[in-house]
C-alpha positions in Angstrom: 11.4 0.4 198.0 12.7 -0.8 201.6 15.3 1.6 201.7 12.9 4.9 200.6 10.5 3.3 203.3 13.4 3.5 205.8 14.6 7.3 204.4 11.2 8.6 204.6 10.5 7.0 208.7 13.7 8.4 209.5 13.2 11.6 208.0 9.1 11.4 210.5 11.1 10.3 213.4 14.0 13.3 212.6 10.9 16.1 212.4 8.7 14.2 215.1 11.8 14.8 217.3 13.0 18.4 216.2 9.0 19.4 217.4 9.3 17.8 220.4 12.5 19.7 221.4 11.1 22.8 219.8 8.2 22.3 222.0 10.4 21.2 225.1 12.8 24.7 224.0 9.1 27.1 223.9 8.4 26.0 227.8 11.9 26.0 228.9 11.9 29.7 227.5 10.3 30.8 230.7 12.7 29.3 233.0 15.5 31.1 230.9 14.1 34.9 232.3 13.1 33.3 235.7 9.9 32.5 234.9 8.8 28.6 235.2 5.6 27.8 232.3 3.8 24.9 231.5 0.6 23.3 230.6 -2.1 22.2 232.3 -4.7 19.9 230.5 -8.4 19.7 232.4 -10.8 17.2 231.9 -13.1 17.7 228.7 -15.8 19.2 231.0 -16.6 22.8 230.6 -17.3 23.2 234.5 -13.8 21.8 235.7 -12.2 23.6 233.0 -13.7 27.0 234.0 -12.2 25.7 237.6 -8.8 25.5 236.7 -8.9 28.8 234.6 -10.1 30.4 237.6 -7.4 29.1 240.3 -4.7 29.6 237.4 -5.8 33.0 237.3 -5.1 33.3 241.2 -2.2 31.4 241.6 -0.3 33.6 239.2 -1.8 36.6 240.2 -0.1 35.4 243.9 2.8 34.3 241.7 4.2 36.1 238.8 7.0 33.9 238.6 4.9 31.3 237.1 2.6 30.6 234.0 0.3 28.5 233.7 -1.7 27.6 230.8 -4.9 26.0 231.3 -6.7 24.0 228.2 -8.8 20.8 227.9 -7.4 17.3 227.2 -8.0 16.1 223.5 -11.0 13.2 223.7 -10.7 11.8 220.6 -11.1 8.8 220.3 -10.6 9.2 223.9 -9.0 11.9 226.9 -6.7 9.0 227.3 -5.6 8.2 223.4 -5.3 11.5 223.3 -3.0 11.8 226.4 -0.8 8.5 224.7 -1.0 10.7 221.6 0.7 13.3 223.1 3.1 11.4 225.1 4.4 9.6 222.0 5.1 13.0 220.1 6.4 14.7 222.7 3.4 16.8 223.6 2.5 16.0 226.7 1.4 18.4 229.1 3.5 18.6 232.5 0.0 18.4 234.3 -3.1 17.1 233.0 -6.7 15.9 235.9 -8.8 12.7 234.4 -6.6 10.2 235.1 -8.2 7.3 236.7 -6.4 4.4 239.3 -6.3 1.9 235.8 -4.6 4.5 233.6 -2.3 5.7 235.8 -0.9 2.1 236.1 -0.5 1.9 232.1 1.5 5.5 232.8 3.6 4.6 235.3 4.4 0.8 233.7 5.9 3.1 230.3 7.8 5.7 233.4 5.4 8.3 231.7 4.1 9.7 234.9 6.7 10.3 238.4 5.6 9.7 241.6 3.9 12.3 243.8 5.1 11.6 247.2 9.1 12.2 245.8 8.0 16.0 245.8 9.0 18.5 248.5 5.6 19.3 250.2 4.1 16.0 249.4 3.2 15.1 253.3 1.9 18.6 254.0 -0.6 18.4 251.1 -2.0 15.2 252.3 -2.6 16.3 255.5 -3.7 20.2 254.7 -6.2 18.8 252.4 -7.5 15.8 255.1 -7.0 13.0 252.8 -5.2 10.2 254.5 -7.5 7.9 254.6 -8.4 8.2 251.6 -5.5 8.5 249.7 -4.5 5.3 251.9 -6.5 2.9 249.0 -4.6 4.4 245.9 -1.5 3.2 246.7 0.2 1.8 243.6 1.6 -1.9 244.2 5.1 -0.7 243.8 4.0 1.6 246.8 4.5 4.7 244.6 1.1 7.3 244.3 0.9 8.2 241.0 -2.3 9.9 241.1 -3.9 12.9 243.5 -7.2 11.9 244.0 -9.5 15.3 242.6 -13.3 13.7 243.8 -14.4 10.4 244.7 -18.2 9.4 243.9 -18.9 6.5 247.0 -21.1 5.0 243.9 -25.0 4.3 246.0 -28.0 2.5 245.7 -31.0 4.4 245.3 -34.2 2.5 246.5 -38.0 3.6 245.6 -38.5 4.3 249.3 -42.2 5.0 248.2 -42.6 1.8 246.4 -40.7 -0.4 249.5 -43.7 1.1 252.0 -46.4 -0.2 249.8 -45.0 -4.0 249.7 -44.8 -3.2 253.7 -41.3 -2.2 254.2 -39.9 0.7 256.3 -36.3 1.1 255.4 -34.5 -0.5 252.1 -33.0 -3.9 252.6 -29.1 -4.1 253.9 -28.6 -7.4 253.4 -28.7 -10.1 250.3 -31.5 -12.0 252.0 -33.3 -9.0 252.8 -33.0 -8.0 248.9 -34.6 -11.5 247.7 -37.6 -11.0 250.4 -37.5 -7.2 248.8 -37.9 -9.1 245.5 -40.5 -11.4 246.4 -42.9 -9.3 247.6 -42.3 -6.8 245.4 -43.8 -9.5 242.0 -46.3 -10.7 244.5 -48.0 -7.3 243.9 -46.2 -6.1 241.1 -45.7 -8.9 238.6 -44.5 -6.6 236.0 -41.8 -4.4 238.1 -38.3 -5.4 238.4 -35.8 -4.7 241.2 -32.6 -3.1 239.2 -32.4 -2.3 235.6 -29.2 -2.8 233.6 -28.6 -3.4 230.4 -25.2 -3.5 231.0 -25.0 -6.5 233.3 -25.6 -8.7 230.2 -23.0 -7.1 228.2 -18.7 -7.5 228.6 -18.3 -3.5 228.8 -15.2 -3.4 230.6 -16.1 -0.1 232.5 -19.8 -1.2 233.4 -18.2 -3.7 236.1 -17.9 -0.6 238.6 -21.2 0.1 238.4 -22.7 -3.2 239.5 -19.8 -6.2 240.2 -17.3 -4.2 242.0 -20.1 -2.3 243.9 -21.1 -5.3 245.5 -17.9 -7.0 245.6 -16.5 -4.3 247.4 -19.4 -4.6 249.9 -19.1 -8.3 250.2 -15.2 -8.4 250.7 -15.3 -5.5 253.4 -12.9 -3.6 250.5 -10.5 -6.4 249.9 -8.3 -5.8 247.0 -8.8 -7.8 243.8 -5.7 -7.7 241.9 -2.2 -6.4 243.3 0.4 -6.4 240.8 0.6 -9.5 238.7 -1.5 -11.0 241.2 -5.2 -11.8 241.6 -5.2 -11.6 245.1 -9.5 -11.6 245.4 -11.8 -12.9 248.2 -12.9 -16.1 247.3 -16.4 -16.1 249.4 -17.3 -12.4 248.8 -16.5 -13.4 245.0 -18.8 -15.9 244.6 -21.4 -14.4 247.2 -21.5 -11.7 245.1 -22.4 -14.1 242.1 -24.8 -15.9 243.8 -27.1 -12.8 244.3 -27.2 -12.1 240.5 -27.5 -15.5 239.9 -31.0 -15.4 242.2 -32.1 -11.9 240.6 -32.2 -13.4 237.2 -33.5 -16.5 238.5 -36.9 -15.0 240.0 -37.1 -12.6 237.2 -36.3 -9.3 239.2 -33.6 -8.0 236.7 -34.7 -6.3 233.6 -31.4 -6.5 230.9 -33.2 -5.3 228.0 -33.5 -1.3 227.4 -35.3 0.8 229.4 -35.6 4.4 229.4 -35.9 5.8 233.0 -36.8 2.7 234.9 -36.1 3.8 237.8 -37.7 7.5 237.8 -41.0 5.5 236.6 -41.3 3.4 239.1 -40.5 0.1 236.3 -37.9 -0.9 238.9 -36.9 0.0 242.5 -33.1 -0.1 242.8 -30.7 1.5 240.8 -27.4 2.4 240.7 -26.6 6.4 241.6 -24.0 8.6 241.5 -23.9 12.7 242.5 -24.2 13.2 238.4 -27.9 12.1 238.3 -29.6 14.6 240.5 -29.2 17.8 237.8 -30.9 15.4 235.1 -33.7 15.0 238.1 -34.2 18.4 239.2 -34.7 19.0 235.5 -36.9 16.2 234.4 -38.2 14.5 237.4 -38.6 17.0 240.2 -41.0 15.0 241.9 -38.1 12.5 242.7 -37.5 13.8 246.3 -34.9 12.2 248.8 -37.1 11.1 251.7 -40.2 11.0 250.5 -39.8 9.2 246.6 -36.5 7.7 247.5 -33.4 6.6 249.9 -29.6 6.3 249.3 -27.8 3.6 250.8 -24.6 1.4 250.5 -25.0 -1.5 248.5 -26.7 -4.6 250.5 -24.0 -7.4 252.0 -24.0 -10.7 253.0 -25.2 -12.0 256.2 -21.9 -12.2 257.3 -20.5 -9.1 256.6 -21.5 -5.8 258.9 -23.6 -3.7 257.0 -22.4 -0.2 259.2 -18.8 -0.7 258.5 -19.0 -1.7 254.3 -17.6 -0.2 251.5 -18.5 0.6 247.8 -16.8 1.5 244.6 -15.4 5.0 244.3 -15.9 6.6 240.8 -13.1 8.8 240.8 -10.0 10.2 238.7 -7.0 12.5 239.9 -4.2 14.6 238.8 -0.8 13.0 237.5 2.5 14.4 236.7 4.4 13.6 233.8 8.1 12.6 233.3 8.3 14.4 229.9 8.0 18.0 231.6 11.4 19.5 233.3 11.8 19.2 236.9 11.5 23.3 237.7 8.1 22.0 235.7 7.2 19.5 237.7 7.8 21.3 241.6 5.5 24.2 239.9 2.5 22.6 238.8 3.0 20.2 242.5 2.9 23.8 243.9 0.4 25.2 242.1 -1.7 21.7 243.3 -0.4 22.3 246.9 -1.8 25.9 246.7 -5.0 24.8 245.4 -5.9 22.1 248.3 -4.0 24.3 251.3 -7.9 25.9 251.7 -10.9 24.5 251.7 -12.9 27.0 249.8 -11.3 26.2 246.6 -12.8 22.3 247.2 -15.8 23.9 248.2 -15.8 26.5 244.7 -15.5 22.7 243.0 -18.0 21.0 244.6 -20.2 24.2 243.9 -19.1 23.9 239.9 -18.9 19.8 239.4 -21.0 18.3 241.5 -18.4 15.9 242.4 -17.0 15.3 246.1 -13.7 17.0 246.4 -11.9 13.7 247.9 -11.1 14.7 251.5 -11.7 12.4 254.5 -13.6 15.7 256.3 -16.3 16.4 253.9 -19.3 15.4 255.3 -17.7 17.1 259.0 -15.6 20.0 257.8 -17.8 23.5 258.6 -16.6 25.0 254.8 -19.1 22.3 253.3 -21.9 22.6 255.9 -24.2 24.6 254.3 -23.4 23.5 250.8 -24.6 19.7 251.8 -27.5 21.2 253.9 -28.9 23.0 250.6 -28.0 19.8 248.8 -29.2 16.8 251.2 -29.1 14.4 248.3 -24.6 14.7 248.3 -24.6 14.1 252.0 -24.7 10.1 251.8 -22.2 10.6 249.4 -19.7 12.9 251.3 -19.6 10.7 254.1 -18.7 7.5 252.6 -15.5 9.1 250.7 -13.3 6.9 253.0 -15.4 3.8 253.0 -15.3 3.7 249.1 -12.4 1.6 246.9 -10.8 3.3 243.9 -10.5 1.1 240.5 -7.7 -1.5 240.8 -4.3 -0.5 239.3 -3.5 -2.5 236.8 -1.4 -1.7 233.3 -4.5 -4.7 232.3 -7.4 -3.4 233.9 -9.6 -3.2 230.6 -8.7 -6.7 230.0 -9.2 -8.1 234.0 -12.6 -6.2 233.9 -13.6 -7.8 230.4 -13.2 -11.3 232.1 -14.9 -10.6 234.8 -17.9 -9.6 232.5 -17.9 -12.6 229.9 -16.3 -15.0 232.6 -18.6 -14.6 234.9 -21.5 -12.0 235.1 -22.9 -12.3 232.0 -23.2 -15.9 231.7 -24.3 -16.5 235.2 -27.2 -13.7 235.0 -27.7 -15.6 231.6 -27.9 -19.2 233.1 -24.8 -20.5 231.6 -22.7 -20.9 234.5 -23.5 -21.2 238.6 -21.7 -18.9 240.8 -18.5 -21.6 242.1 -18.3 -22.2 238.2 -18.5 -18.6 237.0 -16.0 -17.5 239.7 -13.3 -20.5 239.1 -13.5 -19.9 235.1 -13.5 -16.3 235.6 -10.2 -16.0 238.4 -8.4 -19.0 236.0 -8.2 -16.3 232.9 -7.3 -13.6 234.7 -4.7 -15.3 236.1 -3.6 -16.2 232.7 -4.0 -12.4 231.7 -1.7 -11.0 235.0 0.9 -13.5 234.5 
């Protein structure tokens, strides 16, 4: 039985590898005649896919030397099994968007992506497209960039603006203490409001920490790293400052952790966590939520210590990688179809138009392409301007792991009255040492 076992693997891993280099043959076909091909995988997103049809469709047009074929990434059971999927059966695209700071780090740690900045026409694109700062914070610890940042959501608290002027308050709080006397007044009058709802804050979802720890971590530590490498190289105070605000939430009953459907749009609580997604859900169900009159957008609140003007925030965002399985004509020809792409502004602009989502360009909030765009759309402009002041995910082949211990370690329990902030942030740094190591 062994031996049939081992014939009939061998004889999977002989056909496995014959449609691989059938597959590696059919894009190398181009090439043969003069013409370069390959794949292009978009996000799972009707809008971005439409995006990249459309700028396919121009590049070639400008380009008949090159094909390029546009398709969305396989999601199941996620865009990135599917991507490992393909990678393992020889598959892959030569191109593919989605990939976020975490993933590329699991890419790169198998040699399954190349880095970006090896290509000619790397420094050109960085500065055509106005994005050294912030391509500055996705440096990969080896000091490669394995990803081109697409958009970058600075993640922002929205605040019941309305709500704040009826405990007496002008403007929303910037610091921690100003959040607690927020909080205070705010069951004073309303003993049955909250300040922030999440669910999530008393669950270990690994992904949930950028919406709420790393938010205010990232405020707290000024945008110090947390992990680098192997190493957990996190700011001690910020860490535990950050704690220590949950920790007196929970305490005087101003989170709600249960279930709630639209807290924040009710009025149930007055601070919640926003990104440039949620406005097309308002317009359609809550168009009396109105920036400037119903509510504000703001970084997240800091510490004392820290200035407020000059703080940072977490930046939901994902980019474009390159993969090591495609040929090299491949890989300069998608790079060039990239470089093409961000060389003008009006394509960022056509995306921003289409997604939603900030294009990730220091300039956007200053550039005259996006003027009137963010002038019809007041709500984006908060968001457009803190591009460089937000952090990307860390990069780390263990990121879903680091951010699981970070949940059960310490922001579930302490929110839970388990643990106390020093506690919480020694148990929680001790495992992920263990973890990185």
């Amino acid at each position: 039985m062994k031996k049939i076992r081992n014939y009939r693997f061998l004889v999977l891993l002989f056909v496995v590898t014959m449609i691989a280099t059938g597959c590696q043959s059919d894009s190398s076909s181009g090439e043969a005649s003069g013409q370069v091909e390959f794949d292009f995988w978009s996000a799972p997103n009707p809008s971005q896919q439409v995006f990249w049809e459309d700028m396919a469709k121009q590049y070639m047009e400008e380009n008949e030397e090159v094909k390029i074929n546009v398709s969305p990434m396989p999601e199941s059971p996620s865009s990135e099994a599917g991507i490992q999927s393909a990678i393992a059966a020889g598959n892959a695209p030569t191109i593919s968007e989605n990939i976020s700071r975490g993933f590329a780090a699991q890419l790169a740690g198998s040699s399954a992506v190349v880095p970006l900045e090896e290509f000619e026409g790397y420094d050109e694109l960085i500065k055509e497209r106005k994005m050294e700062e912030t391509i500055s914070t996705w440096k990969f610890a080896d000091d490669h960039q394995y990803v081109l940042p697409i958009y970058s959501n600075a993640m922002l608290f929205g605040w019941r603006t309305d709500i704040l002027k009826e405990l007496g308050f002008d403007a929303p709080p910037k610091t921690y203490d100003e959040v607690l006397e927020v909080g205070k007044k705010l069951k004073e009058k309303y003993p049955d409001k909250f300040l922030w709802s999440r669910a999530d804050l008393v669950k270990p979802t690994w992904w949930a920490r950028w919406f709420d720890f790393f938010m205010l971590y990232n405020g707290a530590s000024e945008g110090n790293s947390f992990v680098e490498g192997s190493e957990l190289v996190a700011n001690n105070e910020a860490g535990v400052a950050t704690l220590q605000l949950l920790k007196d939430l929970s305490e005087k009953d101003l989170l709600l952790t249960r279930e709630a459907t639209d807290p924040f749009e009710t009025g149930q609580s007055i601070m919640m966590d926003i990104g440039p997604w949620t406005f097309s859900y308002w317009d359609e169900k809550f168009p009396e939520m109105k920036l400037g009159e119903t509510y504000e957008l703001t970084m997240p609140p800091v510490p004392e210590s820290v200035d407020y003007e000059n703080s940072k925030t977490f930046a939901d965002t994902k980019g474009l990688s390159i993969y090591a399985s495609a040929t090299k004509e491949q890989q300069q020809a998608a790079f060039d179809f990239i470089k093409w792409v961000y060389s003008n502004p009006e394509h960022d602009l056509e995306w921003f138009k289409q997604t939603n989502l900030p294009p990730a360009r220091d300039d956007l909030s200053e550039n005259e392409a996006f003027t009137a765009f963010l002038e019809e759309n007041p709500e984006l402009q908060e968001y457009a301007k803190n591009i460089p002041n937000a952090v990307p995910p860390i990069d780390s082949e263990v990121t879903v792991e680091v951010q699981e211990l970070i949940g059960t370690e310490a922001v579930n329990p302490v929110i839970q009255g388990e643990k106390d902030a020093e506690e919480a942030w020694s148990d929680m740094t001790d495992a992920i040492d263990k973890v990185l190591k």
